[in-house]
TORSE-493687 format. One record per residue (C-alpha): residue in three letters; x, y, z. Coordinates in Angstrom, 1 decimal. Example, Ala and Ser with C-alpha at 12.3 -4.5 7.8 and 13.67 -1.06 7.14 Angstrom:
2
<rolum><aa>ALA</aa><east>12.3</east><north>-4.5</north><up>7.8</up></rolum>
<rolum><aa>SER</aa><east>13.7</east><north>-1.1</north><up>7.1</up></rolum>
END
This chain:
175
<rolum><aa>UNK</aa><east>0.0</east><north>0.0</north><up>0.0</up></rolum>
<rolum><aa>UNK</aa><east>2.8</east><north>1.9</north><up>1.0</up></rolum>
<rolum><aa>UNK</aa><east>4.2</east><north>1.9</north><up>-2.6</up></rolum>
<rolum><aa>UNK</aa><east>1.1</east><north>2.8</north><up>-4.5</up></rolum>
<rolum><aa>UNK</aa><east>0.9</east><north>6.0</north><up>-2.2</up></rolum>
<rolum><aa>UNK</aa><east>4.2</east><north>6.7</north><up>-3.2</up></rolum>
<rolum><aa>UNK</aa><east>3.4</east><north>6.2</north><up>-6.8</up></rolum>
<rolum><aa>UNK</aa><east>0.6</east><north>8.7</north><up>-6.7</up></rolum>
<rolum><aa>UNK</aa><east>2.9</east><north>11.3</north><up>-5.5</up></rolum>
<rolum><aa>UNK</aa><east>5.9</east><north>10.5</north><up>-7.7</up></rolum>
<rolum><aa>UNK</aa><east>3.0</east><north>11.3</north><up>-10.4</up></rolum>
<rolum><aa>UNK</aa><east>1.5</east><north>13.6</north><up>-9.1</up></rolum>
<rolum><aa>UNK</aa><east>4.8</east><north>15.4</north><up>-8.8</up></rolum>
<rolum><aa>UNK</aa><east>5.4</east><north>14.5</north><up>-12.4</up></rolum>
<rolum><aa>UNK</aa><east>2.3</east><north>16.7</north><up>-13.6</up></rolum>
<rolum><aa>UNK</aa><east>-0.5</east><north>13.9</north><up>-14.1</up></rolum>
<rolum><aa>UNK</aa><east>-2.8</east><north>16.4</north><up>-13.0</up></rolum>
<rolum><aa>UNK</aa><east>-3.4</east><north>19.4</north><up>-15.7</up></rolum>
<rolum><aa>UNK</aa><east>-1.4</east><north>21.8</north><up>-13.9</up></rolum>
<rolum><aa>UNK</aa><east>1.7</east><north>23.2</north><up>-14.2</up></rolum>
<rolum><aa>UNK</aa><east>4.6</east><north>21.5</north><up>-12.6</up></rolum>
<rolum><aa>UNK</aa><east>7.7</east><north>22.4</north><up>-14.6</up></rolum>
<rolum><aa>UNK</aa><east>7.9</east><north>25.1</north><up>-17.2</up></rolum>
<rolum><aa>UNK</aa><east>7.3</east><north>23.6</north><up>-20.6</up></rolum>
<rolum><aa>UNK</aa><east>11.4</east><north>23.4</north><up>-21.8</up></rolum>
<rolum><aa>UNK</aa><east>12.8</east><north>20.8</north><up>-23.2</up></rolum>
<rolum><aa>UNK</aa><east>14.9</east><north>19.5</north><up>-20.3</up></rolum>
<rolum><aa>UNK</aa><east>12.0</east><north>20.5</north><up>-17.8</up></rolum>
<rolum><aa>UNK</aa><east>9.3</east><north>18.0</north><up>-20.2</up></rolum>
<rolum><aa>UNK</aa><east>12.2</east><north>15.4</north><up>-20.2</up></rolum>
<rolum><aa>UNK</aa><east>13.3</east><north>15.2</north><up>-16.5</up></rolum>
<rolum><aa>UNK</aa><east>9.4</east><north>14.3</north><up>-15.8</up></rolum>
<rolum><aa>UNK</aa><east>9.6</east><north>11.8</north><up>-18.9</up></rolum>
<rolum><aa>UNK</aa><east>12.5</east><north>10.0</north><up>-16.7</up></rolum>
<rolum><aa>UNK</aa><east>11.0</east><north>10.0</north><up>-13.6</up></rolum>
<rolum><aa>UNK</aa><east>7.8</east><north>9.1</north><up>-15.0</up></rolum>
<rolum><aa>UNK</aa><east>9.3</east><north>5.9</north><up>-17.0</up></rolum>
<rolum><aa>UNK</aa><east>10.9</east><north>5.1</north><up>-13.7</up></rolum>
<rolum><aa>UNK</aa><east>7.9</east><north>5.1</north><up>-12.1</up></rolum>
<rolum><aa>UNK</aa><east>5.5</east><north>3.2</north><up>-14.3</up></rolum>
<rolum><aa>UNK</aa><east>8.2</east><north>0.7</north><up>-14.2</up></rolum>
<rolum><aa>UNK</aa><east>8.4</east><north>0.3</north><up>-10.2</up></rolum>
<rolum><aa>UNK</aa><east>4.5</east><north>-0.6</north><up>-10.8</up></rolum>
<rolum><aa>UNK</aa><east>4.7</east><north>-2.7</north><up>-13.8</up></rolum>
<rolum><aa>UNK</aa><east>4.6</east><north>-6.9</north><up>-12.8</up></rolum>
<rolum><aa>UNK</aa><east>6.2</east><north>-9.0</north><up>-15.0</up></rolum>
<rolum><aa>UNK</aa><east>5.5</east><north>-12.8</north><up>-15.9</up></rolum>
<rolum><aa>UNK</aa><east>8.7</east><north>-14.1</north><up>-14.2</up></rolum>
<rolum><aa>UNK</aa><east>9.9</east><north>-11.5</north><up>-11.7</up></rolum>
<rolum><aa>UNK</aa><east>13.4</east><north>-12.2</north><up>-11.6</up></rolum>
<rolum><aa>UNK</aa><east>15.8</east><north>-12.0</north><up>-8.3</up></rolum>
<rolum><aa>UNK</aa><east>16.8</east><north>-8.9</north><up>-6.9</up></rolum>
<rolum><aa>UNK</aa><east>20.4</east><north>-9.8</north><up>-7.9</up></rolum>
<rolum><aa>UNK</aa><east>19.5</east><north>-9.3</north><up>-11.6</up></rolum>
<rolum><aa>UNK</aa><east>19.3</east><north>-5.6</north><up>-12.7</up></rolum>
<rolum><aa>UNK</aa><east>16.6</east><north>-3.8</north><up>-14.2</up></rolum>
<rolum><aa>UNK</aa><east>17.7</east><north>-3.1</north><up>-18.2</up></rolum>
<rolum><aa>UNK</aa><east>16.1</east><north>0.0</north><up>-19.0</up></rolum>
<rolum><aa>UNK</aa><east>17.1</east><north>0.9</north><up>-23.0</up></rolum>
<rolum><aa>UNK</aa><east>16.6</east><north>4.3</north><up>-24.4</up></rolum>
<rolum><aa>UNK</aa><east>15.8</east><north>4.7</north><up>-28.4</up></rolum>
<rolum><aa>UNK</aa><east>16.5</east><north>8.3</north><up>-29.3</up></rolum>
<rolum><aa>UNK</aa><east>18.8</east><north>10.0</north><up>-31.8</up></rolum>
<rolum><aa>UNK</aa><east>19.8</east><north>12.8</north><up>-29.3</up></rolum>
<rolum><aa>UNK</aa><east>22.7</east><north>12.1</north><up>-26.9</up></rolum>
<rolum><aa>UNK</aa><east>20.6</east><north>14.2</north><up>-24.4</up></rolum>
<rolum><aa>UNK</aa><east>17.7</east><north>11.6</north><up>-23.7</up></rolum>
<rolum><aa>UNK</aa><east>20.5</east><north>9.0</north><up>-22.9</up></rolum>
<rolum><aa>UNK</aa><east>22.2</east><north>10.5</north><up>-20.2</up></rolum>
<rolum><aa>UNK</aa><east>19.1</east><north>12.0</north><up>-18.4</up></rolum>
<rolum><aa>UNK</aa><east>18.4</east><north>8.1</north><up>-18.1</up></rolum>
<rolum><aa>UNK</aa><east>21.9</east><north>7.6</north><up>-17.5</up></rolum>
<rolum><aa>UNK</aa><east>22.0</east><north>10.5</north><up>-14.7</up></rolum>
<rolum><aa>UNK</aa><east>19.4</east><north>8.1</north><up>-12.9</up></rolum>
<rolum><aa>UNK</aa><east>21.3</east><north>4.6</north><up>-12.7</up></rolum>
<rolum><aa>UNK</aa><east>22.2</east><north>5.4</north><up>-9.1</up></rolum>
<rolum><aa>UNK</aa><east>18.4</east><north>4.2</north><up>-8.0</up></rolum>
<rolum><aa>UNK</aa><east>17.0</east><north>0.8</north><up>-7.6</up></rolum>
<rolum><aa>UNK</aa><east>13.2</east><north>-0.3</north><up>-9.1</up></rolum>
<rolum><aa>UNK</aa><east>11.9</east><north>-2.7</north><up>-6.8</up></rolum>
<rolum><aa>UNK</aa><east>15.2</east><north>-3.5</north><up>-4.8</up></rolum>
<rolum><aa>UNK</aa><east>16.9</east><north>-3.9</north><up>-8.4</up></rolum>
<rolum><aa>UNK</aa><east>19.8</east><north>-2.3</north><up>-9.9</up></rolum>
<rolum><aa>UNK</aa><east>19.0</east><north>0.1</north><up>-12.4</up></rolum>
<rolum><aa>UNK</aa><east>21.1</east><north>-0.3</north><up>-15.8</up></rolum>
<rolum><aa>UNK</aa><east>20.5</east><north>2.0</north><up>-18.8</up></rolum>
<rolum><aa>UNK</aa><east>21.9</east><north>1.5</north><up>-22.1</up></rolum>
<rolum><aa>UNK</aa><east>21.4</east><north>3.1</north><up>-25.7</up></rolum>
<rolum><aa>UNK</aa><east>18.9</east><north>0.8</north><up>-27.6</up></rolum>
<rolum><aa>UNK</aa><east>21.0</east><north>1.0</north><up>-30.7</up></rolum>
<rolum><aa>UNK</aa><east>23.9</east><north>-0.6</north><up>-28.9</up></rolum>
<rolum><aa>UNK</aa><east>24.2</east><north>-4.6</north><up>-28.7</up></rolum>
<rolum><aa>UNK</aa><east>22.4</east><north>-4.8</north><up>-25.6</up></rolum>
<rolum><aa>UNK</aa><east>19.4</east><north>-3.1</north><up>-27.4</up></rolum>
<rolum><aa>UNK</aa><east>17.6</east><north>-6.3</north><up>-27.1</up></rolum>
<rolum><aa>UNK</aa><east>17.5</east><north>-7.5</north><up>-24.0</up></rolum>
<rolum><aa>UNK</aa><east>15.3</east><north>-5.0</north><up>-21.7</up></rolum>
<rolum><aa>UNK</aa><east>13.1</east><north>-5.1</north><up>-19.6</up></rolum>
<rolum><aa>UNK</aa><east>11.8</east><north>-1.4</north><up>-20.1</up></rolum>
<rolum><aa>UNK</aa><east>12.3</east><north>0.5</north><up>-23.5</up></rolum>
<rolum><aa>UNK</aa><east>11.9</east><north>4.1</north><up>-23.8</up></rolum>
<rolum><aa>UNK</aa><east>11.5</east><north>5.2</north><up>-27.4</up></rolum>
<rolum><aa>UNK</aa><east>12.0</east><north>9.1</north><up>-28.2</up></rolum>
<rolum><aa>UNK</aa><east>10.1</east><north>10.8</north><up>-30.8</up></rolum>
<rolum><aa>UNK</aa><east>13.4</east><north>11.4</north><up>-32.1</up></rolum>
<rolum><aa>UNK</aa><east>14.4</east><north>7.8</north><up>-32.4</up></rolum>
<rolum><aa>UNK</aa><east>12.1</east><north>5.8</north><up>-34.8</up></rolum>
<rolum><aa>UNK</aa><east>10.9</east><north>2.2</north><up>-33.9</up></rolum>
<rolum><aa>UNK</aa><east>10.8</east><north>-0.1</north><up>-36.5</up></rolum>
<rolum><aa>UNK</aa><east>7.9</east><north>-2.9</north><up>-36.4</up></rolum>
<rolum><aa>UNK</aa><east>10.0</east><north>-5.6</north><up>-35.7</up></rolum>
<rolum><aa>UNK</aa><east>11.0</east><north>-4.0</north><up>-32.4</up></rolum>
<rolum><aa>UNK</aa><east>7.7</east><north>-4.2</north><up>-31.2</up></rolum>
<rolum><aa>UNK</aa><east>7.3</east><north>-7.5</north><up>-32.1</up></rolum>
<rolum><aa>UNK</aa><east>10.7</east><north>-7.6</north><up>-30.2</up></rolum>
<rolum><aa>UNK</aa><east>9.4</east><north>-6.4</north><up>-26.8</up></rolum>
<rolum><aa>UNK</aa><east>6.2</east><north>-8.3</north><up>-27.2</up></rolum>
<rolum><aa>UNK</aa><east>7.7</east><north>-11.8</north><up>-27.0</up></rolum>
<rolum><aa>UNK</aa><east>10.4</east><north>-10.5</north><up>-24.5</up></rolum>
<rolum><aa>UNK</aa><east>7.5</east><north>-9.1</north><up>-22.0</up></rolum>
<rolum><aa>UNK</aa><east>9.4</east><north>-5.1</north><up>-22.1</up></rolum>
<rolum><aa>UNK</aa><east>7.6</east><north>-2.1</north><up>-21.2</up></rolum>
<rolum><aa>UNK</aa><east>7.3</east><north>0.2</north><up>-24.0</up></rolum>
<rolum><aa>UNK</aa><east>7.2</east><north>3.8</north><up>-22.9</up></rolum>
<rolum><aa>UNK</aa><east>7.4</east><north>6.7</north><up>-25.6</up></rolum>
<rolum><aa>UNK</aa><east>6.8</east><north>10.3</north><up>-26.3</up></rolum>
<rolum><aa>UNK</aa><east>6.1</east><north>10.4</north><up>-29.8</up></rolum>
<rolum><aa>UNK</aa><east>2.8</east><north>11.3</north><up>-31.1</up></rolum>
<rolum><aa>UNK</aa><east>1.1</east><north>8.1</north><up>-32.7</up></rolum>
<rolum><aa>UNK</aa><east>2.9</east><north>6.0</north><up>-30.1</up></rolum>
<rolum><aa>UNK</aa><east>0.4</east><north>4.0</north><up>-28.9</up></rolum>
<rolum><aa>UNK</aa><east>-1.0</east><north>3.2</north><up>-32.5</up></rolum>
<rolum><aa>UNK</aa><east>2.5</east><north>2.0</north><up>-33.9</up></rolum>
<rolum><aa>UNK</aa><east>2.0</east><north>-0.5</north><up>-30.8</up></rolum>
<rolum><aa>UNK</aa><east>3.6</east><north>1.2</north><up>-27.7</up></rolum>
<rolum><aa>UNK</aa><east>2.2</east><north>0.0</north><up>-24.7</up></rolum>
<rolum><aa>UNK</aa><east>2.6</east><north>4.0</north><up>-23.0</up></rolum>
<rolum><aa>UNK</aa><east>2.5</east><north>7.1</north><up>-24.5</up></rolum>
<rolum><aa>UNK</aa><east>3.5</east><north>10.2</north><up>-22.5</up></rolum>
<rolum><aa>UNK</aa><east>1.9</east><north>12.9</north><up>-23.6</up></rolum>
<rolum><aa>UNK</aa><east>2.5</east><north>17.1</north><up>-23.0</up></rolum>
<rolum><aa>UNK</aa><east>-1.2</east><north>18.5</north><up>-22.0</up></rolum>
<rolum><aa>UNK</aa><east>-1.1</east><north>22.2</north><up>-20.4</up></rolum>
<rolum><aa>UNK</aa><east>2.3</east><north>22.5</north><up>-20.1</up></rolum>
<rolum><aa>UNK</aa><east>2.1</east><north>18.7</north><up>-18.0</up></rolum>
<rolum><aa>UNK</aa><east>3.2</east><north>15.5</north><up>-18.9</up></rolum>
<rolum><aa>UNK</aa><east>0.2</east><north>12.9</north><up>-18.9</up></rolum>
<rolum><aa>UNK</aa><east>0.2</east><north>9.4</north><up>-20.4</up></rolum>
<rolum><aa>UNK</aa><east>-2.0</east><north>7.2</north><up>-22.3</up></rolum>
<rolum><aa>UNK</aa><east>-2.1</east><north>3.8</north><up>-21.7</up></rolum>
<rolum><aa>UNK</aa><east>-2.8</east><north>0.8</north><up>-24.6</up></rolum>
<rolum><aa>UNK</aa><east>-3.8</east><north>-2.3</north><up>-22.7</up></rolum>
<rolum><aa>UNK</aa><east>-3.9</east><north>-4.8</north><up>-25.8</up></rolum>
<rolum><aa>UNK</aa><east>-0.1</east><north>-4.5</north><up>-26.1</up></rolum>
<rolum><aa>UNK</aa><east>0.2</east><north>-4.6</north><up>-22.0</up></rolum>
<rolum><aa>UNK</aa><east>-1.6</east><north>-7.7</north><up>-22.0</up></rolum>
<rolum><aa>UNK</aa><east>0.1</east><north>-9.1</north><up>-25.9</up></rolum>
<rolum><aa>UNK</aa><east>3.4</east><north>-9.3</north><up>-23.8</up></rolum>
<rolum><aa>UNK</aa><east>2.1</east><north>-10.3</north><up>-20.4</up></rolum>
<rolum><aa>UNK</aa><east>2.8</east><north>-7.2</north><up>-18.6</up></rolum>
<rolum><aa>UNK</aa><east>0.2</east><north>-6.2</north><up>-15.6</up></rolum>
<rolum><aa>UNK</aa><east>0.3</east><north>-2.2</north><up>-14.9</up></rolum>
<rolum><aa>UNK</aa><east>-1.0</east><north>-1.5</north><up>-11.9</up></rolum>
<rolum><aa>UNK</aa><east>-4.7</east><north>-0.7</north><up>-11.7</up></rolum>
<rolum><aa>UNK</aa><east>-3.5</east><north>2.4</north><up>-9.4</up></rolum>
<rolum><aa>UNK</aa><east>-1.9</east><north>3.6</north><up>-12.2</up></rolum>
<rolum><aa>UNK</aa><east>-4.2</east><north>2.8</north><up>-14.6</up></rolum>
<rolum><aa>UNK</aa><east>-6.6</east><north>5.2</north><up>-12.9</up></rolum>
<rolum><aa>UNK</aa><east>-4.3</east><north>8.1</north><up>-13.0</up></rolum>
<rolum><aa>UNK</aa><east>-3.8</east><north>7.7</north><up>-17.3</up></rolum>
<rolum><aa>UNK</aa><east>-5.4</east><north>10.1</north><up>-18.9</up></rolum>
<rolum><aa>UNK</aa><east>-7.1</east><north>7.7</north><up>-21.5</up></rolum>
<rolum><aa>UNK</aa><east>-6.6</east><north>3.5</north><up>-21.4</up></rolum>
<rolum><aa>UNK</aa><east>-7.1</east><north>2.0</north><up>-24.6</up></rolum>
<rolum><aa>UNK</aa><east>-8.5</east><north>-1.5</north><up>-24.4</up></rolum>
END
């Protein structure tokens, strides 16, 4: 219970509500985008939850250097007791994630989808048309705040659970 509270303030902090929270800049939109990611992955269950050991592989698709290293600039926390690990999805590692973050400025190609489907991976991204190219979350900029929309056919496709908490705070869920 504890957690969920803590959700709702982590997203309420990261403007789920239409007010303004940070003024709408670049960096100030994007430092909510990261927190918001991590967040939606602290109360995301997967089919096998694996040990604590193992750490959390968070992959960033983008094309600007800047969207990796606000990621990167977070690695120091844990998601559910795990390690946090980011890495650019373009690298080697690109496949094996547990969350993906896709920037409008990278471009997903079907197969990545596909991809993340059979490897159970969250799917967060901030392009518009997101959700309809078969993201799972799509964080979108509403009164100078960053909401999300939420597409639970490609939650469920992949055998991801979102919490229902959370679920109730989207601005639209897609079944």
């Amino acid at each position: 219970m504890r957690a969920i509270v803590g959700l709702f303030a982590v997203l309420t902090c990261a403007g789920l509500r239409a007010q303004p929270v940070l003024p709408a800049t670049t960096q100030g939109d994007l430092a909510v985008k990261v927190r918001l990611t991590l967040s939606l992955a602290r109360f995301t269950q997967w089919p096998i939850e694996p040990s604590t050991s193992d750490p959390v592989r968070l992959c960033v698709l983008h094309k600007a250097p800047e969207v990796l290293e606000a990621f990167r600039a977070q690695q120091a926390q844990s998601l559910n007791g795990r390690r946090l690990l980011v890495s650019d999805a373009a690298g080697p590692d690109g496949a094996a994630c547990q969350v993906l973050f896709v920037h409008a400025s990278g471009r997903p190609v079907p197969a990545w989808f596909e991809q993340t489907v059979r490897q159970s991976t969250l799917t967060v991204g901030d392009a518009d048309g997101f959700l309809a190219s078969g993201g799972m979350v799509e964080l979108v900029a509403v009164n100078d705040a960053i909401r999300f929309d939420v597409n639970l056919a490609a939650l469920r496709a992949a055998r991801l659970t979102l919490s229902s908490q959370v679920l109730r705070l989207a601005r639209r869920v897609r079944e």
